[in-house]
PDB file with SEQRES, HELIX, SHEET and CRYST1 records, atoms N, CA, C and O in Angstrom:
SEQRES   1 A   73  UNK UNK UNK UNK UNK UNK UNK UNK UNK UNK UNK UNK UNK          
SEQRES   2 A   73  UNK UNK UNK UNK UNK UNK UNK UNK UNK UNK UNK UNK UNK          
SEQRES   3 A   73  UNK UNK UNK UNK UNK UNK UNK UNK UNK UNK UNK UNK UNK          
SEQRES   4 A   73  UNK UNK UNK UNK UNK UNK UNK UNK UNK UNK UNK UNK UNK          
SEQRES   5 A   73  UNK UNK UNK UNK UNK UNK UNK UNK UNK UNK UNK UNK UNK          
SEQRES   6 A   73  UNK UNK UNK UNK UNK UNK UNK UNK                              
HELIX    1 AA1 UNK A    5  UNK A   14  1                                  10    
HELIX    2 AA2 UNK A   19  UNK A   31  1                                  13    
HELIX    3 AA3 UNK A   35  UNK A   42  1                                   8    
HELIX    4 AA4 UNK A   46  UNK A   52  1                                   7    
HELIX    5 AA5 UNK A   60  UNK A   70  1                                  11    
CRYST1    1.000    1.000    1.000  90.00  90.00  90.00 P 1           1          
ATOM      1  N   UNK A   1     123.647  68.005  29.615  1.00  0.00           N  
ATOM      2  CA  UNK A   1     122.298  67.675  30.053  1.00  0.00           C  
ATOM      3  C   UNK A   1     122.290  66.273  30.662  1.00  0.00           C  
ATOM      4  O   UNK A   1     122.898  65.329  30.157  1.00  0.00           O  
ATOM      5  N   UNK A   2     121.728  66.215  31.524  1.00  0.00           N  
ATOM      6  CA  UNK A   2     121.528  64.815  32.410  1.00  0.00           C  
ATOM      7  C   UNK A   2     121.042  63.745  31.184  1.00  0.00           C  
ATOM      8  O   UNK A   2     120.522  64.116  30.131  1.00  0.00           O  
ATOM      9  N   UNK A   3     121.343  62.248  31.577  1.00  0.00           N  
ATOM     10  CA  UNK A   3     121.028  61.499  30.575  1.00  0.00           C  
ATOM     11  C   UNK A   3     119.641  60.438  31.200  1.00  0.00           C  
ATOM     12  O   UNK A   3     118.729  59.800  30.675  1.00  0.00           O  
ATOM     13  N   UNK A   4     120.065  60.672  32.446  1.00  0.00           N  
ATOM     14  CA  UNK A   4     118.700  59.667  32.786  1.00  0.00           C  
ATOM     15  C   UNK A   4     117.957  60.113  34.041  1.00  0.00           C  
ATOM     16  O   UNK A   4     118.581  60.809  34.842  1.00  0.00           O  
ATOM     17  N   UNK A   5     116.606  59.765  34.315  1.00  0.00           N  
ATOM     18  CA  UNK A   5     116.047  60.260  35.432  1.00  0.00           C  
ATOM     19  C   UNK A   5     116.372  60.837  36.945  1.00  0.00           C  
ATOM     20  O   UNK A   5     115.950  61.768  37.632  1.00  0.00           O  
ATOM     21  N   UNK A   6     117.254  59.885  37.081  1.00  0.00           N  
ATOM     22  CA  UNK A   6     117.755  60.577  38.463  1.00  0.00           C  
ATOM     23  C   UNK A   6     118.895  61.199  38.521  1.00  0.00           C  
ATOM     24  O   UNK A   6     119.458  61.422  39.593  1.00  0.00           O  
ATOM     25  N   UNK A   7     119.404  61.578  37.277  1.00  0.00           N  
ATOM     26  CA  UNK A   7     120.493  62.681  37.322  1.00  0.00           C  
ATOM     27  C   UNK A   7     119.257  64.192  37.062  1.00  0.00           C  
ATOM     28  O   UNK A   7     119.615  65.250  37.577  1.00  0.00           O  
ATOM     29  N   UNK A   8     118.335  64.183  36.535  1.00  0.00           N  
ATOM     30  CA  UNK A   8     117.570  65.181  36.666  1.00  0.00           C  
ATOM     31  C   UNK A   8     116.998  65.369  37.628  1.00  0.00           C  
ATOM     32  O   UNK A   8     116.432  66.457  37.528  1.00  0.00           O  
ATOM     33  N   UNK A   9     116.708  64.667  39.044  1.00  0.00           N  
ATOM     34  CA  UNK A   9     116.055  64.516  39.963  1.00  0.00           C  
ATOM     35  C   UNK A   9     117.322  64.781  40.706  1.00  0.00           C  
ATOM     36  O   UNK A   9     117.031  65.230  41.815  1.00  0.00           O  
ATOM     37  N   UNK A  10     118.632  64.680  40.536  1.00  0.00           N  
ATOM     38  CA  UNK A  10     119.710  65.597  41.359  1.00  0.00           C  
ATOM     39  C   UNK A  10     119.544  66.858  40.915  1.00  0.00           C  
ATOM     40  O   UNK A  10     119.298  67.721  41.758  1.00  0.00           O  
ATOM     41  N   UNK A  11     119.622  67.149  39.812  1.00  0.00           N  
ATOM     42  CA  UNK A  11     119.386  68.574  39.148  1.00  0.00           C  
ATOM     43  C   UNK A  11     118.587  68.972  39.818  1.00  0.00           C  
ATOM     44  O   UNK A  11     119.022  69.987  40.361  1.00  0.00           O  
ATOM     45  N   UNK A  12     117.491  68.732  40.157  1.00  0.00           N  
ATOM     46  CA  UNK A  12     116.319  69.301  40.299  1.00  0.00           C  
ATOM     47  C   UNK A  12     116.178  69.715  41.953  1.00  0.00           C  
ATOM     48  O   UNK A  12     115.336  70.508  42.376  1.00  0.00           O  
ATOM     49  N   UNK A  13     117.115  69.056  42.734  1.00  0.00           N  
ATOM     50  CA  UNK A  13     116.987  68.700  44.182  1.00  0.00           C  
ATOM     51  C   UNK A  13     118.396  70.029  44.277  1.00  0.00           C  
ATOM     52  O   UNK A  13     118.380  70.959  45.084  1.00  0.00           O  
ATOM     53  N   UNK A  14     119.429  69.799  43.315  1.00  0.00           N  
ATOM     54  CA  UNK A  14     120.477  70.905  43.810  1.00  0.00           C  
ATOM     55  C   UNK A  14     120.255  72.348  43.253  1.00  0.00           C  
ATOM     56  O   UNK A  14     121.091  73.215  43.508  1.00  0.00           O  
ATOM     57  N   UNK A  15     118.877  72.698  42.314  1.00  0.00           N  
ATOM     58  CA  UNK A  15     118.060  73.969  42.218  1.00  0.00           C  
ATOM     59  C   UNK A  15     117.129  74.326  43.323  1.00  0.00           C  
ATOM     60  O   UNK A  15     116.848  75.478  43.651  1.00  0.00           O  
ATOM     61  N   UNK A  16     116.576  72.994  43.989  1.00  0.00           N  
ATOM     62  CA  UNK A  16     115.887  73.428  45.172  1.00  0.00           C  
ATOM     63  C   UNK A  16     116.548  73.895  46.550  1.00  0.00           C  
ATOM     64  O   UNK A  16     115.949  74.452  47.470  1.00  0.00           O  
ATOM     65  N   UNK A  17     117.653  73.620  46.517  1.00  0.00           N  
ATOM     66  CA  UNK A  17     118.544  74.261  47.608  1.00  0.00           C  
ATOM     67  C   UNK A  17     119.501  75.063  47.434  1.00  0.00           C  
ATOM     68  O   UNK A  17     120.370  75.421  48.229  1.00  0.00           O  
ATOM     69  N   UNK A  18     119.315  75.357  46.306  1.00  0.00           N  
ATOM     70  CA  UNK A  18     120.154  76.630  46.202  1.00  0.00           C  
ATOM     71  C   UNK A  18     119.067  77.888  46.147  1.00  0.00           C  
ATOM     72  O   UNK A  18     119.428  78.992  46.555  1.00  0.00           O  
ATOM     73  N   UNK A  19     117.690  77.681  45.614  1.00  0.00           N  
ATOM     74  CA  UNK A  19     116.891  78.171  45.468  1.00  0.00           C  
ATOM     75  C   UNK A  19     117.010  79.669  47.111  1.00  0.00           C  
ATOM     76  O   UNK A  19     117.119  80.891  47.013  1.00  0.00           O  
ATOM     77  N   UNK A  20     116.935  78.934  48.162  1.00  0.00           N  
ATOM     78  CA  UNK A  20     116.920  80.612  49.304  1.00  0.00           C  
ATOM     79  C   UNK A  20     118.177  81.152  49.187  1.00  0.00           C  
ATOM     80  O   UNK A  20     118.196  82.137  49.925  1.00  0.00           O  
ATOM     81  N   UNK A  21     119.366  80.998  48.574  1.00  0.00           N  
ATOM     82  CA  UNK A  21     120.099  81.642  48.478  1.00  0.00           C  
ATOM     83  C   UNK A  21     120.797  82.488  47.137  1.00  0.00           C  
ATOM     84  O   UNK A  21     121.771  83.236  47.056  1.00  0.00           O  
ATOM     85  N   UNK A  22     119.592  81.877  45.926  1.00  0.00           N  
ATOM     86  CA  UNK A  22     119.661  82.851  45.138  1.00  0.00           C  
ATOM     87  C   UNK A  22     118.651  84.096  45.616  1.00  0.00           C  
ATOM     88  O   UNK A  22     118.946  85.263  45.362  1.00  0.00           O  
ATOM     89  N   UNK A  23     117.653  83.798  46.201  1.00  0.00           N  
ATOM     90  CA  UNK A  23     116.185  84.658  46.698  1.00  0.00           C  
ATOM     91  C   UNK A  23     117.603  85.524  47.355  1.00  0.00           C  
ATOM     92  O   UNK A  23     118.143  86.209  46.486  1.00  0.00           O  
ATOM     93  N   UNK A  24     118.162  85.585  48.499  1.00  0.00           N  
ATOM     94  CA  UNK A  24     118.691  86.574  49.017  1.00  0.00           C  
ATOM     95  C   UNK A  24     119.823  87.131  48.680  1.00  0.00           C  
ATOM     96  O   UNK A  24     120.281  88.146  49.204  1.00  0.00           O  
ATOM     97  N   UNK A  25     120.546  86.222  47.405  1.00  0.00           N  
ATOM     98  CA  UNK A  25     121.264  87.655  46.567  1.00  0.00           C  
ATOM     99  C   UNK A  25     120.715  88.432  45.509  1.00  0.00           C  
ATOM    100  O   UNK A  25     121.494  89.224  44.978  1.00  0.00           O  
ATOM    101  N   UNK A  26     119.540  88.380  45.082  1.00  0.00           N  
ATOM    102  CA  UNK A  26     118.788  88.821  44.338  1.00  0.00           C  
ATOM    103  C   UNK A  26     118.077  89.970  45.236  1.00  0.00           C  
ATOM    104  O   UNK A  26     118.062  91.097  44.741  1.00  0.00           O  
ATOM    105  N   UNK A  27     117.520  89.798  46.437  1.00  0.00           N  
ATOM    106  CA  UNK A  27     117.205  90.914  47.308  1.00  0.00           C  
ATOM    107  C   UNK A  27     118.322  91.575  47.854  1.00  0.00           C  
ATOM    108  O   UNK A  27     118.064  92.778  47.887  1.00  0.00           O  
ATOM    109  N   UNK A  28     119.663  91.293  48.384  1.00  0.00           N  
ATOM    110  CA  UNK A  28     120.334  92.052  48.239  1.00  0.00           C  
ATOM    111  C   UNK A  28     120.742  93.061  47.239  1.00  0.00           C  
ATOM    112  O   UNK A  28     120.988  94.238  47.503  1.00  0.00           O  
ATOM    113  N   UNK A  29     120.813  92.349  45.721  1.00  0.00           N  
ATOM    114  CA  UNK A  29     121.156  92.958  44.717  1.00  0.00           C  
ATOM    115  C   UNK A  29     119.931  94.694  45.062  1.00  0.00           C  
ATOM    116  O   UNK A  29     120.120  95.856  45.420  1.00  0.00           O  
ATOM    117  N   UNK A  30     118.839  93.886  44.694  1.00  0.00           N  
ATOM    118  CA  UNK A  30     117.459  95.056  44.737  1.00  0.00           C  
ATOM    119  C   UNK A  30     117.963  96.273  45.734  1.00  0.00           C  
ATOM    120  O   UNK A  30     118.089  97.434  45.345  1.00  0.00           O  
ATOM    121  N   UNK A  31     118.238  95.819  47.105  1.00  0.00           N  
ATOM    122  CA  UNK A  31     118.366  96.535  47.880  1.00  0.00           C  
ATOM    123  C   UNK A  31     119.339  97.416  48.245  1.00  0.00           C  
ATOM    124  O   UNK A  31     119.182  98.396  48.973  1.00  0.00           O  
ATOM    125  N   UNK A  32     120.657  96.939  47.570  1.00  0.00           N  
ATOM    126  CA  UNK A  32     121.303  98.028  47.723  1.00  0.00           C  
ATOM    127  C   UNK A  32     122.282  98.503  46.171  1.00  0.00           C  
ATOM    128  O   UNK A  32     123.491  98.570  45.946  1.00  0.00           O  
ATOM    129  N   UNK A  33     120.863  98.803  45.212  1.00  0.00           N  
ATOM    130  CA  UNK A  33     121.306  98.742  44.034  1.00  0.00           C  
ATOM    131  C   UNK A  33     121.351 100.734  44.213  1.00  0.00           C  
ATOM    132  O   UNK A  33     121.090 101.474  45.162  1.00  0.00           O  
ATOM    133  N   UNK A  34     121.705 100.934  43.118  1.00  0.00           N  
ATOM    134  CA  UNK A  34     122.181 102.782  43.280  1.00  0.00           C  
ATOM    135  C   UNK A  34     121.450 102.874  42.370  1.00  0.00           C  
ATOM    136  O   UNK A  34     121.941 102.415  41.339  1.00  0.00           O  
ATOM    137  N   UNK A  35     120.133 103.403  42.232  1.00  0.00           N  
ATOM    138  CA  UNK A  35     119.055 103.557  41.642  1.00  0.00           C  
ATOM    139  C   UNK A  35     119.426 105.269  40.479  1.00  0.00           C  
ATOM    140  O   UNK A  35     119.468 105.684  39.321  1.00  0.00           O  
ATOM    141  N   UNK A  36     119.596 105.639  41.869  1.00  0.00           N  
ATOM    142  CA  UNK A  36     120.045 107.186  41.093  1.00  0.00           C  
ATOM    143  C   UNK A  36     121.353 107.552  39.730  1.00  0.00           C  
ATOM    144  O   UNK A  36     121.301 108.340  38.786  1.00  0.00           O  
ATOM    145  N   UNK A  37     122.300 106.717  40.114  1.00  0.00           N  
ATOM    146  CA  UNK A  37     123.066 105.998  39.286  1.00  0.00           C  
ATOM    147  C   UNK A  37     122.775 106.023  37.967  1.00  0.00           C  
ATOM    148  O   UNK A  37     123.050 106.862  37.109  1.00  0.00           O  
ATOM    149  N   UNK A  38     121.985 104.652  37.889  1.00  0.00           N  
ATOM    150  CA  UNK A  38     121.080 103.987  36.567  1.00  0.00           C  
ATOM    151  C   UNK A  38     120.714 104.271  36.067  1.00  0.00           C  
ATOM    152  O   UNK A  38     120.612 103.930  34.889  1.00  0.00           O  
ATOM    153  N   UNK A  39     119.884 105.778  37.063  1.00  0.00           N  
ATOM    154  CA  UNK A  39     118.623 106.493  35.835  1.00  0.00           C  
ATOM    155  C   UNK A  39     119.511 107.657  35.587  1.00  0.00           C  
ATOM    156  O   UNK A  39     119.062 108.226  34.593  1.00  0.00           O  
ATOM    157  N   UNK A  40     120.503 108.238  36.005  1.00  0.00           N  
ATOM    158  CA  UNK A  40     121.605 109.264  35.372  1.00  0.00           C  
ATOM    159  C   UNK A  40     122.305 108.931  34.068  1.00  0.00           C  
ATOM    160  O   UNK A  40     122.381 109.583  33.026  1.00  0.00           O  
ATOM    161  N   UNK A  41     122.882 107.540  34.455  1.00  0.00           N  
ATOM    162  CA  UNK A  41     123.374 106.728  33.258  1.00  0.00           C  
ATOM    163  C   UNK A  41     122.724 106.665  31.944  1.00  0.00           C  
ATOM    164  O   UNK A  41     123.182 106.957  30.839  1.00  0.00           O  
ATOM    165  N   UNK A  42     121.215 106.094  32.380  1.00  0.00           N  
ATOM    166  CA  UNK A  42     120.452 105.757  31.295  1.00  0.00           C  
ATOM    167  C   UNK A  42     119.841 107.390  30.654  1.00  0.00           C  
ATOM    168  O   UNK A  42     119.495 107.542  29.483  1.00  0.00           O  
ATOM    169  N   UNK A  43     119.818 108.373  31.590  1.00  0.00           N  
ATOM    170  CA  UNK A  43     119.250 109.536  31.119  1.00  0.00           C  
ATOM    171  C   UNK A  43     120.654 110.628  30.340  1.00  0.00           C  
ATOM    172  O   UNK A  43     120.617 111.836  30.107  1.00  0.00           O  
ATOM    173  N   UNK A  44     121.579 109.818  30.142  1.00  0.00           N  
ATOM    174  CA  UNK A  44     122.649 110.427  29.666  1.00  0.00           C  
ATOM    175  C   UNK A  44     123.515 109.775  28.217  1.00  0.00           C  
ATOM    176  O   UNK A  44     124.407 110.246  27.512  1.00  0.00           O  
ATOM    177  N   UNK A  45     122.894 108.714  28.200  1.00  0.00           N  
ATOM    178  CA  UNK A  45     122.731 107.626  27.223  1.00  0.00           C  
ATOM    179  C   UNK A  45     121.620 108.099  26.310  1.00  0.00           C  
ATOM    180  O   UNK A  45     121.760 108.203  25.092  1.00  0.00           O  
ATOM    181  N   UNK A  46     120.631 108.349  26.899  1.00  0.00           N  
ATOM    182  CA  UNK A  46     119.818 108.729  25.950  1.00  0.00           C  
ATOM    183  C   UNK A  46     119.983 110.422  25.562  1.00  0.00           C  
ATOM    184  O   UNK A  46     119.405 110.939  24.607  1.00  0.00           O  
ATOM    185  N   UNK A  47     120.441 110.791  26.038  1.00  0.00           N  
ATOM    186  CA  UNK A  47     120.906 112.255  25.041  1.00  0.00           C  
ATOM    187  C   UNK A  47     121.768 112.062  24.221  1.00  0.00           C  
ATOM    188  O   UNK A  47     121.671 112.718  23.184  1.00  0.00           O  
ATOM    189  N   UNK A  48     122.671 111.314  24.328  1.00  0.00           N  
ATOM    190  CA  UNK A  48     124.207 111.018  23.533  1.00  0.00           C  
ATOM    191  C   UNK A  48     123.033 110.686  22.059  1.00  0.00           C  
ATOM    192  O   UNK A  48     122.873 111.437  21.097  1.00  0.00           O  
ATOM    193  N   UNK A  49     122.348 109.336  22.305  1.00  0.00           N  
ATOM    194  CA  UNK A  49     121.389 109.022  21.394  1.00  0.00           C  
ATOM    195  C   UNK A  49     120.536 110.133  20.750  1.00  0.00           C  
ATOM    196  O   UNK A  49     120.320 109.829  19.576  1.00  0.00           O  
ATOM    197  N   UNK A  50     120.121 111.002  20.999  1.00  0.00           N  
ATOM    198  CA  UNK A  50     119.690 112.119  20.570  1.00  0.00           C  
ATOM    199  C   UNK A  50     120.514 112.743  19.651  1.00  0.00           C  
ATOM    200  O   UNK A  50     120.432 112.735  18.423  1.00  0.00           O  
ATOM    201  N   UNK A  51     121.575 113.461  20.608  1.00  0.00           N  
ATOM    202  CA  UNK A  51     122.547 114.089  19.510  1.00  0.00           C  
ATOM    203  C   UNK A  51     123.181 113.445  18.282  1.00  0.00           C  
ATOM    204  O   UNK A  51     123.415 114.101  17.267  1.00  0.00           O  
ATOM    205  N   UNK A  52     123.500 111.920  18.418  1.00  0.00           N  
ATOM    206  CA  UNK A  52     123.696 111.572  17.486  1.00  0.00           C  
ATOM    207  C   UNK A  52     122.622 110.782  16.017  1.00  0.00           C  
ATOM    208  O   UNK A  52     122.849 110.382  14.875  1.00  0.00           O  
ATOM    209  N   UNK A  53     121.400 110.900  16.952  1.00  0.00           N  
ATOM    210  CA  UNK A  53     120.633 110.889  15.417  1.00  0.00           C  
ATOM    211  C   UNK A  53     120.410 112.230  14.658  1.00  0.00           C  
ATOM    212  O   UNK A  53     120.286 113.354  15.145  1.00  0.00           O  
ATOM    213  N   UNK A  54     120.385 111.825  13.269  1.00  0.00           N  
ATOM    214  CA  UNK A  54     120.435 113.179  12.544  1.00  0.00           C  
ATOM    215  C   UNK A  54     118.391 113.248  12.888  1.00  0.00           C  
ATOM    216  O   UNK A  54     117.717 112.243  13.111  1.00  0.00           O  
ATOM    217  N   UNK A  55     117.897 114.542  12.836  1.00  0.00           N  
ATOM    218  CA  UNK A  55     117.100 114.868  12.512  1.00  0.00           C  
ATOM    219  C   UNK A  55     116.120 114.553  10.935  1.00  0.00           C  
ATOM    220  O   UNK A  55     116.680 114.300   9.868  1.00  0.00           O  
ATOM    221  N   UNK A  56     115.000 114.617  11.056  1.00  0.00           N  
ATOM    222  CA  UNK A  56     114.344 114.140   9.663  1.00  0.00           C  
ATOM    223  C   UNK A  56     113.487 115.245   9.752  1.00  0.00           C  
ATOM    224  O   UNK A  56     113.081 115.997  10.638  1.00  0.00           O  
ATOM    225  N   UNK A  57     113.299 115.047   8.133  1.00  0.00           N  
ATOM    226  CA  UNK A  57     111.938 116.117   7.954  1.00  0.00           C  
ATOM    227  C   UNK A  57     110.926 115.372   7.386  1.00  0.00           C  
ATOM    228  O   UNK A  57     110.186 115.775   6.489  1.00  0.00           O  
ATOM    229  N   UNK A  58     110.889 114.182   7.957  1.00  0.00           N  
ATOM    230  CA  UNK A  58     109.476 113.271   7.270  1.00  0.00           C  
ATOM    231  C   UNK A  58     108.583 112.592   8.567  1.00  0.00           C  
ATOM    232  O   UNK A  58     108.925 112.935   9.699  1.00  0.00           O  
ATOM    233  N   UNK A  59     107.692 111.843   8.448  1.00  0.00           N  
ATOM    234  CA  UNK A  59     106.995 111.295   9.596  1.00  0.00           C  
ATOM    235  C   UNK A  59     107.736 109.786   9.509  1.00  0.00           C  
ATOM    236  O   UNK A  59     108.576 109.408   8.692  1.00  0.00           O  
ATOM    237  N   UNK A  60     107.307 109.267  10.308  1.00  0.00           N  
ATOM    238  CA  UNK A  60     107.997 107.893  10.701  1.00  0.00           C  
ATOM    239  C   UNK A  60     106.976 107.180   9.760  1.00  0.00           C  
ATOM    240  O   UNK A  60     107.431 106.052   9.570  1.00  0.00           O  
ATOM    241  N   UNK A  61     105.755 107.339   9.059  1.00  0.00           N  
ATOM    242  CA  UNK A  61     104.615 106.843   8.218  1.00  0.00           C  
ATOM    243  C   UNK A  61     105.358 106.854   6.800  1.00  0.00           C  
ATOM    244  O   UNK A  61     105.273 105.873   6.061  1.00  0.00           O  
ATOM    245  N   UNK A  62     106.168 108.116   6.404  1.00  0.00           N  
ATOM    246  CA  UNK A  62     106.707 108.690   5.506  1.00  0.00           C  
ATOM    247  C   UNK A  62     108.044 107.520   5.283  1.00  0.00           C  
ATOM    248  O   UNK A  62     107.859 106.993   4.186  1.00  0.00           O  
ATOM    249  N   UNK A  63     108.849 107.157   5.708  1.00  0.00           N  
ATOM    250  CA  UNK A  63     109.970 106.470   6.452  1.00  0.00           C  
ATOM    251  C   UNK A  63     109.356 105.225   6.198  1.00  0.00           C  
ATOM    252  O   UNK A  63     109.889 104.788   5.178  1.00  0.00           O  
ATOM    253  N   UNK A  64     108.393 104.328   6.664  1.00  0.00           N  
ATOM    254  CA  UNK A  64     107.762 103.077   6.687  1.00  0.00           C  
ATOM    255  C   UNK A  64     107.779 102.799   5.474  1.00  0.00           C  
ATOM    256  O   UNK A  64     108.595 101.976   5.060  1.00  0.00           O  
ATOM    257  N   UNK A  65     106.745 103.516   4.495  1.00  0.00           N  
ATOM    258  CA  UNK A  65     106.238 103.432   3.543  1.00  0.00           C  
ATOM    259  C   UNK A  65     107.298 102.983   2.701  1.00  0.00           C  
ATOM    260  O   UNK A  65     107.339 101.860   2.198  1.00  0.00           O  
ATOM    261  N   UNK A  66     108.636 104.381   2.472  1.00  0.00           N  
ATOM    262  CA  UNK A  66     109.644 104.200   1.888  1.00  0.00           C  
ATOM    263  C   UNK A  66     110.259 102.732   1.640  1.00  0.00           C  
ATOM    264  O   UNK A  66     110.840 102.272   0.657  1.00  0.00           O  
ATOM    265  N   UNK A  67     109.996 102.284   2.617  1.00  0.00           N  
ATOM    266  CA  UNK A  67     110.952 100.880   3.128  1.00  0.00           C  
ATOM    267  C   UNK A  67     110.208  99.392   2.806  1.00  0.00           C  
ATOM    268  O   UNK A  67     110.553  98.222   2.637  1.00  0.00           O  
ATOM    269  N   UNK A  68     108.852 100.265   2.834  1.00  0.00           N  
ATOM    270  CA  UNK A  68     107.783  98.969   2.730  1.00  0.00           C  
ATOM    271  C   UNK A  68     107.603  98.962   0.568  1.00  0.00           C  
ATOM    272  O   UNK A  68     107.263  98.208  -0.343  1.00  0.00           O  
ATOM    273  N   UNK A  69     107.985 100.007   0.740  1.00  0.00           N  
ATOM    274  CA  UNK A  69     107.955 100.099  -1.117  1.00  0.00           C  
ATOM    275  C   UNK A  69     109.369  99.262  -1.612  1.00  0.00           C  
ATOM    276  O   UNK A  69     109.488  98.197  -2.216  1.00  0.00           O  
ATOM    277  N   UNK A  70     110.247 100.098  -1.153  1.00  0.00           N  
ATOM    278  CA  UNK A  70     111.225  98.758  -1.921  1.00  0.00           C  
ATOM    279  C   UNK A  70     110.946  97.405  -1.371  1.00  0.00           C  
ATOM    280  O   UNK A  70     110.378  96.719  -2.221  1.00  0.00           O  
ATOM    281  N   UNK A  71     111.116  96.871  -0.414  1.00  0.00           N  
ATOM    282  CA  UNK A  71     110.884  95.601  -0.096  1.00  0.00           C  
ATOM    283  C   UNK A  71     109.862  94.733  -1.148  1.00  0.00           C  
ATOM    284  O   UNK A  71     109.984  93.513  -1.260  1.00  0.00           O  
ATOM    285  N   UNK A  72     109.103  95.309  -1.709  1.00  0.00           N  
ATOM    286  CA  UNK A  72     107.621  94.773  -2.493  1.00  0.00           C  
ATOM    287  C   UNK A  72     107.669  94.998  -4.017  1.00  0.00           C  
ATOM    288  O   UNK A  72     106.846  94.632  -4.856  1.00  0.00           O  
ATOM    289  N   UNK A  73     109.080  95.839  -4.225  1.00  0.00           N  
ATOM    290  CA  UNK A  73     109.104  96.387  -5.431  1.00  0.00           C  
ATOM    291  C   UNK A  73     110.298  95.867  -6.181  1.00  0.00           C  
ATOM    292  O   UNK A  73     110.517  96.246  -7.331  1.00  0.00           O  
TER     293      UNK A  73                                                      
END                                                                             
């Protein structure tokens, strides 16, 4: 971390000029991101997650409670 004023006032001057050239790898990023990709990924991730939770036969109220009782008990 800078120790005195005008090393933060360089800081501050070499964020402002770098500043349009993070803006346009950040819109690049956006723009030629593979959207379809991501949401395959993430929609395949979340089944894995599925299959591997076991099933319950209680409500998530049922579950709370449980948890909120020992904690207090």
């Amino acid at each position: 971390m800078p120790d005195d004023q005008s090393q933060y006032k360089q800081l501050a001057m070499q964020w402002k000029r770098a500043t349009p050239y993070l803006a346009a790898a950040r819109r690049y990023d956006i723009e030629h991101q593979d959207t379809v990709g991501a949401i395959t990924s993430l929609s395949e991730l979340c089944k894995l997650s599925i299959k591997r939770t076991p099933l319950t036969r209680t409500s998530g109220f049922v579950e709370m409670y449980r948890i909120l009782s020992r904690s207090n008990g």
